[in-house]
N, C-alpha and C positions, 0 to 999 in steps of 0.2 A: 504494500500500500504506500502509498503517495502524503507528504504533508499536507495535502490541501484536502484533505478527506479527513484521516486522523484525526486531525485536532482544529477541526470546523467547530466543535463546541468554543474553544477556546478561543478562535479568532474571533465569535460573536462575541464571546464576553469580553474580549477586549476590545470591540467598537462600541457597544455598551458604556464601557466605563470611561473610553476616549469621549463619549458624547455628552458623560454626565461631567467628565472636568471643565469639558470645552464651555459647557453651560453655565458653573458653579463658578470657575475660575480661570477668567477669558484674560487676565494681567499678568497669569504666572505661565512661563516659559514649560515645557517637556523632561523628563528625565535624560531620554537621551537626548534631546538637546545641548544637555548640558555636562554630556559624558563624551571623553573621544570613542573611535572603536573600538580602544582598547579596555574602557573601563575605567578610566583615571578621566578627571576637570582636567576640561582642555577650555582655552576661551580663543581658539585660532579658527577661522572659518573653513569648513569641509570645501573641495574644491567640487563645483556644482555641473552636471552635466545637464543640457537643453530639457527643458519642457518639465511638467510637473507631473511625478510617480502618480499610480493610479489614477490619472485621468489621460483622456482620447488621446494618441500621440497623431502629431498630425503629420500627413507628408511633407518633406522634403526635400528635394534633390540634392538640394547644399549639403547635407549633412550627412551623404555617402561619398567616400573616397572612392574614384573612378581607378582602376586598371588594377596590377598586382601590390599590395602594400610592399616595403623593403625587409629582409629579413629582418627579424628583432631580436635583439641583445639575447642571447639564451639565461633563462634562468638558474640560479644556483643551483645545484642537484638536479638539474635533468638532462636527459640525453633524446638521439635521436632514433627512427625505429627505421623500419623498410618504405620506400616510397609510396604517394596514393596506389592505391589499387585499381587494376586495369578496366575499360568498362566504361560504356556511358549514359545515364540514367535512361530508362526504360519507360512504356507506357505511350499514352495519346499523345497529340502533339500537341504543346507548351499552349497556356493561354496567354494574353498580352502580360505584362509586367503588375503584377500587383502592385499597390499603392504602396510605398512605404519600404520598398525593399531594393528595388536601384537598378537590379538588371534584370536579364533575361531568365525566368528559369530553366531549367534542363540542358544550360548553356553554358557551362561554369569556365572561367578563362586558365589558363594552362596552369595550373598548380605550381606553387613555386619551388623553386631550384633547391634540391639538399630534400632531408629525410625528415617527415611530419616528426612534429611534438610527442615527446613518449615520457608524461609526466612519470615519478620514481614515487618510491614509496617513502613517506616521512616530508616530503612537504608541505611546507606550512603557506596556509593560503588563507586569504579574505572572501567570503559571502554575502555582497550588497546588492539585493534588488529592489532598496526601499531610496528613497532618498537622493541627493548629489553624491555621488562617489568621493568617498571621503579616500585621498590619493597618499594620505599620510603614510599609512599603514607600513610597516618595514616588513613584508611577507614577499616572497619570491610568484606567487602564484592568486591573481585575481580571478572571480568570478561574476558579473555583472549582465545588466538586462541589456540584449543585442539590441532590441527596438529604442530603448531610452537614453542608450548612449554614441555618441555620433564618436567618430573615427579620430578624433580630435583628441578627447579621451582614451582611449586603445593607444594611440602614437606616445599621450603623453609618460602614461604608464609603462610602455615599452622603454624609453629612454631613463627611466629609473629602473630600468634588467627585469621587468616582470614581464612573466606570460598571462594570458588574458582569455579566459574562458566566455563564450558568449551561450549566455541562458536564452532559451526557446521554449514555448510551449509547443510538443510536437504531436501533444496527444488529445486537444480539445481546443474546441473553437472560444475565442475569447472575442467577445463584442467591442470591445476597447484597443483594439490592434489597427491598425491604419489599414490591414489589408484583408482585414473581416469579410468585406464584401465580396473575395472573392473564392469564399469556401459554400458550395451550394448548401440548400438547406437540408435536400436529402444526405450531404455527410455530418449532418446533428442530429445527434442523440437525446439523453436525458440530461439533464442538470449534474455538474458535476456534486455541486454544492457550494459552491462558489457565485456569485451574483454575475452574469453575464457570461459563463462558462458552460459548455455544453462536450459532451464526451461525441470522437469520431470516430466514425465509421472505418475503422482501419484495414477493412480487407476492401475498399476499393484503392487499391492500390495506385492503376494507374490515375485515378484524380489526382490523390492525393502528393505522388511522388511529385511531378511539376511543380507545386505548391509549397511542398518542402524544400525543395531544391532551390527555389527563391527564396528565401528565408535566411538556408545554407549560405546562396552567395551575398546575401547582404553581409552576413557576418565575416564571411572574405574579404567583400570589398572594403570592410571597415579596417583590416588589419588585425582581425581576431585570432587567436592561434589552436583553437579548441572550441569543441559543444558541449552542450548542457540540454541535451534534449529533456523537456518535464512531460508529465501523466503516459509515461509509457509502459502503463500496467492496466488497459483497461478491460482484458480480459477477466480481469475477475472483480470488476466494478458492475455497478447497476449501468450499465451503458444505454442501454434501450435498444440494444441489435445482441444478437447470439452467437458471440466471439471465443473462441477457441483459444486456447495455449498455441498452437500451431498458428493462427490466424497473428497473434500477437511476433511472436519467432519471425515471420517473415515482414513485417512490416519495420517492427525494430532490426533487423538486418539489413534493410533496405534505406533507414536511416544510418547506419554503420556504411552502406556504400557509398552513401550521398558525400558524407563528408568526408572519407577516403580520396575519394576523385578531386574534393577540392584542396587536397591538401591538408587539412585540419583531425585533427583527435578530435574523440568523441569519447562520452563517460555515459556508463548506465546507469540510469537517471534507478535508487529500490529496484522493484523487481525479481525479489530477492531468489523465487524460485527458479526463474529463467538463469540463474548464472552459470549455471555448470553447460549449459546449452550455448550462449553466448560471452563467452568470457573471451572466446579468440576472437572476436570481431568488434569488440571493444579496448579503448586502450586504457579505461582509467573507471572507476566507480566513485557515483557521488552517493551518499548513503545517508538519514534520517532516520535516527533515536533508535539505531540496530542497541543500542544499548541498554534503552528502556525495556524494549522489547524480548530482550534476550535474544539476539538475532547476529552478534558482529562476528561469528564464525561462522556463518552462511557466507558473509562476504570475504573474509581471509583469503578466498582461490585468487583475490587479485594480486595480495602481494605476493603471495608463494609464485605469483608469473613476472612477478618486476613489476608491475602494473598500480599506479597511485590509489588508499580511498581517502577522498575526501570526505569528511563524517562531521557530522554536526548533532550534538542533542537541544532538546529544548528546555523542557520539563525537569532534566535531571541536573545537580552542579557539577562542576569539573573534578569535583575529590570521590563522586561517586563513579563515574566511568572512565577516567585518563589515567589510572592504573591500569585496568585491562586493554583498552582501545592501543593505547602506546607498545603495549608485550604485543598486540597482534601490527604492529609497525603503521596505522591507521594514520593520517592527519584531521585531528577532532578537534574542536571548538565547543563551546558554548554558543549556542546566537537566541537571540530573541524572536518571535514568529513573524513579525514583518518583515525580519533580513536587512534590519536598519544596519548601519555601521558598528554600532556595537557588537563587539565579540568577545570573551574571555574564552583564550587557547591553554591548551593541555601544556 
């Protein structure tokens, strides 16, 4: 299971209780406001990226980097793997350019020179999809929203040696995306449970692939060096269609290809029981509250392959799971459910 299902009780209660401050006490400032993302008073301003988190992003052309970006500074502890994978996206032919994503899909430009990203086990990385990307952080390895961060960001982070992971949603329609309009309504399902999310139809494959693949190459174009594909477990969600384990296998494979061809790592997003099935077609696991759950030896097959997990709890503190998480060579954090900048690391 996926964070956005999990702990839907707990996201209400905390718009709830954001709604009753915002009411009672509209003069006093936020917590994290007034915490860096390390957890310590900071009074230095986050370095803010375009447009405002949860609400419509809107297109713009300016704000995708045209052609191949330059390589970027490699980060401390990683290396590289074998080049994209041969192969070129499959399915109907491409529809125009979705709003919001720069190029053509199922058209991705020559993949760049040298050996994709093969994040390692033990690096320490940042989780912001709430907020300005707050660029302080001294971690080798970012993760941030591909749509709300324009390429300006990605470059700048690069030039301080980090690699830069770009989050997607690969597994549900979100109404708030610049390029909504162009996922028909027969590939929507039921409500994730989330406000404006809807679970897809993921064995129309050929739809679907075009549409990821522009997505894919936005995140190229911007200079991203890695995926973060999110809800790619909806086979055993309330979907509203009657999707298979198998149905699921080949659709997240086919996003493992997408981003091969363009060059980029990709991480699988939970999913816990598909991993022995896809572990070779992924290069890195990103993984939620395996610790609460009693789950982080389900995902261990990643480092036993050299292969990074990025791990994050929410619910639980860091003296409660960064003993075990660190002996199975994990990179864990603490973060908060919005994915603001705050984080207290193992």
């Amino acid at each position: 299971m996926n964070r956005r299902n999990r702990l839907l009780p707990a996201a209400l209660a905390l718009a709830t209780a954001t709604a009753l401050l915002v009411t009672s006490c509209s003069s006093s400032g936020s917590e994290d406001d007034q915490d860096s993302a390390d957890g310590t008073p900071s009074n230095s301003p986050a370095a803010t990226a375009p447009g405002t988190p949860g609400a419509p992003a809107t297109p713009d052309a300016s704000t995708t980097a045209p052609g191949t970006p330059a390589p970027a500074t490699t980060a401390p502890g990683t290396t590289g793997t074998t080049g994209p994978a041969p192969g070129t996206p499959g399915g109907s032919t491409p529809p125009a350019t979705p709003p919001g994503t720069g190029t053509t899909p199922g058209n991705p430009a020559p993949p760049p020179t040298g050996a994709r990203w093969q994040p390692t086990p033990g690096l320490t990385w940042q989780w912001q999809l709430g907020g300005g990307v707050d660029q302080s952080v001294d971690v080798p390895v970012y993760d941030i929203d591909g749509f709300e961060n324009d390429a300006s960001v990605v470059a700048a982070l690069h030039a301080k040696g980090r690699k830069v992971i770009c989050y997607i949603n690969a597994g549900s329609w979100e109404n708030f995306r610049p390029d909504s309009a162009a996922f028909a309504k027969s590939l929507q399902g039921s409500d994730t449970g989330w406000k404006g999310e809807k679970w897809f139809d993921i064995r129309k494959l050929d739809q679907l692939r075009p549409l990821m693949a522009a997505r894919f190459d936005m995140c190229r174009s911007k200079g991203f060096d890695a995926i973060e594909p999110d809800t790619i477990e909806a086979y055993n969600q309330n979907s509203g269609f009657p999707l298979t384990p198998d149905d699921q296998l080949k659709y997240n494979r086919m996003l493992a290809q997408l981003a091969h061809e363009r060059g980029l790592a990709i991480g699988l997003k939970n999913d816990l029981d598909q991993i022995p099935a896809l572990l070779a077609d992924f290069d890195f696991a990103v993984n939620e509250e395996c610790a609460q759950f009693d789950e982080c030896e389900r995902v261990a097959p990643f480092v036993k392959a050299g292969k990074a997990v990025f791990h994050v709890e929410y619910k639980l503190d860091t003296n409660q799971f960064c003993g075990k998480t660190k002996s199975l060579g994990f990179s864990s954090m603490q973060k908060k459910l919005d994915l603001n900048a705050w984080r207290k690391p193992c």
